[in-house]
C-alpha positions, 0 to 999 in steps of 0.5 A, spaced: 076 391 115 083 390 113 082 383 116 076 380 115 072 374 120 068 371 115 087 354 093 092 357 089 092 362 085 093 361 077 097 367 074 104 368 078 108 374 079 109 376 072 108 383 069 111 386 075 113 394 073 120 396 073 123 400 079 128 405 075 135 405 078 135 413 078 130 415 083 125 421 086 123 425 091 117 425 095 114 431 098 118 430 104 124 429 100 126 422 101 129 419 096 125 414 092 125 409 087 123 411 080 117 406 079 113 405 072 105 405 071 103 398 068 100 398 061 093 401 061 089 396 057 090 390 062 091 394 069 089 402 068 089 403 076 094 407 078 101 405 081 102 411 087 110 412 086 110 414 094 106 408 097 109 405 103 113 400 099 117 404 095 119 408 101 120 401 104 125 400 098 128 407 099 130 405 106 132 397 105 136 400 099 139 405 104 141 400 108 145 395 103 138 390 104 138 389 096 135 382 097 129 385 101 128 392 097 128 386 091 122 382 094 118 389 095 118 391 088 114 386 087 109 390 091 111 397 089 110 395 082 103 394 081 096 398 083 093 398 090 088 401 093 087 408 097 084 407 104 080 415 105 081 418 111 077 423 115 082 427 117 083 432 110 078 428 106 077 432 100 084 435 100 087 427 100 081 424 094 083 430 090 091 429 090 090 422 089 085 423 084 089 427 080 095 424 081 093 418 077 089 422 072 097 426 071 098 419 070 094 417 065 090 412 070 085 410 074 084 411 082 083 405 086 079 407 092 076 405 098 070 407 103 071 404 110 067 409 115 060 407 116 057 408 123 059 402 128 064 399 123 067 391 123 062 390 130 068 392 135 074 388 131 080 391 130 079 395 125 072 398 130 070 406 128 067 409 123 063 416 123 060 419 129 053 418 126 049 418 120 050 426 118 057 425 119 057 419 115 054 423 110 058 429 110 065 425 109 063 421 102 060 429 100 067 431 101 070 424 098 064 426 091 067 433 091 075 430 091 074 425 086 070 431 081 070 429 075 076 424 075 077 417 073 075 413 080 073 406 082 070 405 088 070 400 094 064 401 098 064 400 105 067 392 106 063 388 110 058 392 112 052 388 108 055 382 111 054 383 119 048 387 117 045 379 114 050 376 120 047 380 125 054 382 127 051 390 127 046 391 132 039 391 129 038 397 131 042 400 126 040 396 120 035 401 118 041 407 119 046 403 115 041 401 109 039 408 108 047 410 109 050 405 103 044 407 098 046 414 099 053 413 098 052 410 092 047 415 089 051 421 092 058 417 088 055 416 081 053 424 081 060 424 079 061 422 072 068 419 072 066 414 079 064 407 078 062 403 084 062 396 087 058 395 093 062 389 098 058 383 097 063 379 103 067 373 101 066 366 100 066 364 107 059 366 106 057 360 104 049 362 102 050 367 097 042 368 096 042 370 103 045 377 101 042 378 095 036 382 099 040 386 103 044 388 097 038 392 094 036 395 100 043 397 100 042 400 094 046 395 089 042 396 083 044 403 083 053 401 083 056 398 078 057 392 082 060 388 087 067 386 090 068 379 094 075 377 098 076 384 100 082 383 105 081 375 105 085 370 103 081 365 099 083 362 092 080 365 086 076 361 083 073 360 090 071 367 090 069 367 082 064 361 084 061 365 090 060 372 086 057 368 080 053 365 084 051 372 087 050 375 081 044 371 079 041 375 085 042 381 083 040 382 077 046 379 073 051 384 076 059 383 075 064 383 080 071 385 082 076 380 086 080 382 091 087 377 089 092 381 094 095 376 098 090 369 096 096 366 093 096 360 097 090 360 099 086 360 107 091 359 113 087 353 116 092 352 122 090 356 129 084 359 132 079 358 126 076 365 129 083 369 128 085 365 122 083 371 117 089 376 121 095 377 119 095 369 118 103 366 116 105 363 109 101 367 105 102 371 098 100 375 093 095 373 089 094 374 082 097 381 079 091 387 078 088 387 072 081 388 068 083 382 063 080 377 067 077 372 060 071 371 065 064 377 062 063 377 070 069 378 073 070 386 072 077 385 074 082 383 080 085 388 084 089 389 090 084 392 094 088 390 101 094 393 101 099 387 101 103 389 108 099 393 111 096 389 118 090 386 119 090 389 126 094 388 134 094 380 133 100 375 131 106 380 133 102 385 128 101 393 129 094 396 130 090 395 124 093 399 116 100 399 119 105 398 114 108 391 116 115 390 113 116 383 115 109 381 114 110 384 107 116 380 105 112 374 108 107 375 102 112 378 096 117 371 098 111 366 099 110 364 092 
C-alpha cells in the first residue's frame, strides 16, 4: 500500500544529517555519499547509508546536478522505513537488522504481504495463502532475532476488512493472520509492533476498534495512522487519540513522509491519494513528539518511492526521482 485510498505540518526541515564529501562504497561498488546517523535520543532509527536517495545523490553528483543531489539530501538523511520482501526474506531482515544495530540504532520495518492485499489496487498481491503468509513472518522473527526492530504491520489491512474492500470470505482468515503475526513478533525480545489503524479519511474511529482486537491489538505495542497518506498531523494526532480510547489507551506512530502540505484536493477525489502533485515532506522522524500518545513520527512511506502506474509514475515502490525532488523542493 504505498498509496492508500482511504494542513500544514508544524516543524520544518531542520535536523537534516550532514552528507560527507568523502564518500563510500556500497556492495556493488558505487561510490556513495557518506551519510551521518541522526542523534539517537530524538531519532533512534537507523539511517540506511545505501537507500535509493544516496545512490540518487551519487548519480546527480556524477553528473554535475549538484543542485538536485542538494535537494535529495534531505531525504537521505533521515531514517525511512524498510518494505520486507518475499524474495530472501530472513537473509534481507537480518542484514538490515544488523546493519542498524552496527550502527548503534533502531530498524524500521514494515510488513506488507497479507493475502488479497489492497483489494486488487495498485499495490495487489500478497502471500499465496495463509500458510505462506505464516511462513514468511517466521522468517522475518527469525531475521530480526534479538535485535532492536520497530514493526509496521500490514498497512490497510484492518481498514478494508471494517470497509468491506476484502472480501468477506476472507475477514476470518485475515483475523486469525494479524493476531498471529503479532504474537509471533513479540517472541522476539527486541521487536516492538504497531498494527495499522488506517488514517484520518476514516472519519468514525470507533468503528475500527472491534476489528482491531480481533486482530490482535492488545497484544502490539500499538498502532500506526496516515501510513503512505498525506494528511497534516494534527489531523491525524486527533484521529489516533480518538481511536486510542477504544483500544485501551493505546500510543500510536504517525507516518509524516510526505504530509508537509497536506491532502491534494484537486483531481479525481478516487486517486487524489497516488503520487498526488505539490506535496512535501513532513516533519522529520522523531520520538520527541511533546505528546504521551504519539510514540513518534516517522518516514514510514519512502519519500520517492511511487504510490503506483498513475500520474506518469512507475509501478508501485519504484524509485521516483523527479517525484522525490517535488516532495524535498515542496516546503
Amino acid at each position: 500500500m504505498y498509496g492508500s485510498r482511504s494542513g500544514r505540518a508544524v516543524t520544518g526541515l531542520a535536523g537534516a544529517a550532514a552528507l560527507l564529501l568523502s564518500g563510500c562504497s556500497s556492495d556493488d561498488g558505487e561510490k556513495l555519499p557518506e551519510i551521518a546517523q541522526q542523534p539517537r535520543e530524538t531519532a533512534r532509527y537507523w539511517v540506511n547509508p545505501e537507500g535509493n536517495a544516496p545512490r540518487q545523490i551519487a548519480s546527480y553528483r556524477e553528473d554535475g546536478e549538484d543542485a538536485k543531489a542538494k535537494l535529495i539530501e534531505r531525504i537521505a538523511g533521515q531514517p525511512v522505513a524498510e518494505w520486507i520482501g518475499t524474495d530472501n526474506t530472513e537473509e534481507q531482515t537480518r542484514r538490515l537488522t544488523e546493519g542498524a544495530a552496527k550502527a548503534d540504532r533502531d530498524a524500521l520495518l514494515v510488513l506488507y504481504n497479507i493475502p488479497h492485499r489492497d483489494c486488487g489496487q495498485f499495490s495487489k498481491g500478497g502471500a499465496a495463502d495463509g500458510d505462506t503468509y505464516r511462513e514468511w513472518v517466521d522468517k522475518v522473527a527469525e531475521g530480526i532475532g534479538d535485535r532492536r526492530a520497530t514493526v509496521i504491520l500490514e498497512p490497510d489491512a484492518v481498514l478494508h476488512l471494517v470497509d468491506n474492500c476484502t472480501p468477506r470470505e476472507y475477514h476470518e482468515e485475515r483475523y486469525r493472520l494479524l493476531r498471529g503475526a503479532i504474537e509471533r513478533l513479540k517472541r522476539q525480545p527486541g521487536t516492538t509492533v504497531y498494527l495499522d489503524a488506517g488514517n484520518p479519511g476514516w472519519s468514525q474511529p470507533r468503528a475500527l476498534h472491534d476489528s482491531l482486537w480481533r486482530a490482535g491489538i492488545e497484544k502490539a505495542d500499538g498502532f500506526s495512522v496516515n501510513v503512505s497518506n498525506f494528511y497534516p498531523t494534527a489531523a491525524s494526532a486527533e484521529y489516533g487519540k480518538r481511536l486510542s480510547q477504544w483500544v485501551g489507551d493505546k500510543p500510536f506512530v504517525i507516518d509524516t513522509s510526505r504530509n508537509g502540505n497536506g491532502r491534494y484536493t484537486g483531481g479525481d477525489p478516487a486517486e487524489n491519494w497516488c503520487n498526488p502533485p505539490g506535496r512535501a515532506l513532513g516533519e522529520t522522524p522523531t520520538v520527541k513528539t511533546g505528546d504521551p500518545l504519539v510514540d513518534a513520527y516517522l518516514w514510514i512511506k519512502r519519500p520517492g518511492e511511487s504510490d503506483g502506474d498513475c500520474k506518469g509514475g512507475p509501478k508501485a515502490g519504484d524509485w521516483w526521482p523527479e517525484y522525490a525532488l517535488g516532495l524535498a523542493g515542496g516546503r
